[in-house]
C-alpha positions, 0 to 999 in steps of 0.5 A: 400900297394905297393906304385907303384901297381897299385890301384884297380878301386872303384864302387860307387853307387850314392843314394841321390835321393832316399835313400838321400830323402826319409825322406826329410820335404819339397816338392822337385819338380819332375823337380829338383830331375830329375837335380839332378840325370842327374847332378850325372851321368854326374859327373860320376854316374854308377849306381844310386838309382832313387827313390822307388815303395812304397806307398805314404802313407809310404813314400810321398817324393817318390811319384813321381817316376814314373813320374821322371823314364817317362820323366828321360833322361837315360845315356846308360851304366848306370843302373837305380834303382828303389827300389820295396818292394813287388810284386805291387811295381814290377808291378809299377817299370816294368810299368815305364820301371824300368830295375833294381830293388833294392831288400830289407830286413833286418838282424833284425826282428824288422826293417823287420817289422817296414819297411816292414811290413814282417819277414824276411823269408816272405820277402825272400819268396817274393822276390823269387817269384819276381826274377822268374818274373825278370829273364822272364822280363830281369830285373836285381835285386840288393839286400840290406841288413839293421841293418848289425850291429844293429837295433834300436829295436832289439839291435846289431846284430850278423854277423853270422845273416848277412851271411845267408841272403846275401847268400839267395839274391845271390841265388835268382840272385841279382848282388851284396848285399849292406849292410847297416849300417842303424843308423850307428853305426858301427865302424872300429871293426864292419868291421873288423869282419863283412868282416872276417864273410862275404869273407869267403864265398863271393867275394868283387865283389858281396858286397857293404858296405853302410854306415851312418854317424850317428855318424861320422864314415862314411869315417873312415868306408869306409877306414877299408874296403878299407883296407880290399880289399872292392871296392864297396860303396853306398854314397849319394851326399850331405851326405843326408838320413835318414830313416823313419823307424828308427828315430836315422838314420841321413845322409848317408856317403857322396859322396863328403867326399869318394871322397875326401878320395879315391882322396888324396888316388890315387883310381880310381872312375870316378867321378869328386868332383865338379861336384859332389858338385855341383850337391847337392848344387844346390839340396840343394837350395830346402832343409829347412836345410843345406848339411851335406858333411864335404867337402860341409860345408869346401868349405863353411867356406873357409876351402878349401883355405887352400890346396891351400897354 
């Protein structure tokens, strides 16, 4: 790289609240998952996951999305996600005043079934009758993509079985497509290849890589696709996730730990790092755990004062 090019601005899309909670054991009140969320856009939060329109029965910890979008104090230029599974779930998001919606599906059978209850051709199916209504109610759609390189049921997955899929929600309108590492198992091999198979046919502008931390290798992953010319992530404040659908997920990559990167590196993300700790600290007081941020833990160890020397 050109140390005197300029680098190239980096989109994060902040989803602590959503995807960072959505598998949380205790009760977070509806009050402090609506800080949380101010307290991220006021960091920097361009685009932020608010919560999902599924049923409480499936996942209880986002039972109270409608209320928090009703009373949210909304940040103009900032877009909103609500995540919507099927067409009832549409029907909610619009009633809530939902202007976005996050569209998903999987690239394996197995977890389309397990976490939507669908094939994934079914799921599609839906959803184009749903972007039909979304383009009638101005309601803009992004697209989301699980198990990009394997499925807790049905093994790795084929990048070749990524492509179509993603080329599908582009069709239907979605803006951009996140892809998401949903055990996070990926590796900085499994980047490679996925971006050789995916920018063959797709701009970077339109694709976002959402990696878990699983297994450690979050940030690493975010710095292949760096290398690669990707400039588009999803991160959760805090390093909080998992999945209901799938036990082996643990947290996704942490905002504060691809800031952290993307900082020492000179990109451009718009976010300010301590304000972004202090946002999931302050959440993190509701939690019967603590922070899985590498960052968090370091601040919290006094590993930090060592920068300073």
């Amino acid at each position: 790289m050109n140390a005197h090019a300029p680098l190239r601005p980096i989109s994060i899309t902040e989803v602590g609240a959503r995807d960072g909670l959505q598998n949380e054991r205790t009760v977070i009140p509806t009050e402090a998952k609506q800080v949380f969320i101010e307290a991220l856009v006021a960091a920097g939060a361009r685009q932020i996951e608010v919560g999902s329109f599924v049923h409480p029965k499936w996942v209880p910890a986002m039972a109270d999305t409608e209320a928090i979008f009703r009373d949210l104090k909304r940040e103009e230029g900032v877009t909103y996600l609500g995540l919507v599974p099927n067409l009832r779930g549409y029907d909610r998001a619009v009633a809530a005043g939902c202007d976005a919606i996050a569209i998903f599906t999987a690239a394996s059978e197995g977890f389309a079934h397990a976490n939507i209850n669908m094939t994934i051709a079914d799921s599609l199916k839906v959803f184009r009758e749903m972007s039909v209504r979304a383009k009638a109610d101005g309601i803009r759609m992004r697209g989301y993509v699980s198990t990009i390189f394997a499925c807790p049921y049905d093994g790795p997955t084929k990048p070749e079985a990524v492509v179509p899929i993603v080329e599908e929600l582009l069709d239907l309108g979605c803006y951009e497509v996140s892809l998401g590492d949903t055990i996070g198992v990926g590796t900085q091999a499994h980047v490679e290849r996925l971006s050789d198979a995916l920018l063959k046919s797709f701009p970077t502008d339109k694709l976002v890589f959402h990696f878990h931390d699983t297994w450690g290798m979050g940030v690493a992953n975010v710095a292949k696709a760096l290398e690669l010319g990707w400039s588009r992530f999803d991160a959760s404040a805090g390093g909080l996730g998992g999945c209901p659908f799938a036990r082996s997920a643990t947290g996704n990559v942490a905002t504060e730990d691809v800031l952290y990167l993307l900082d020492a590196l000179g990109y451009e993300t718009g976010y300010d790092l301590q304000s972004v700790m202090r946002a999931a600290a302050e959440l993190g007081r509701y939690l019967d755990h603590g922070l899985p941020s590498r960052v968090h833990r370091a601040l919290v160890s006094g590993a930090a004062s060592l920068l300073k020397r």
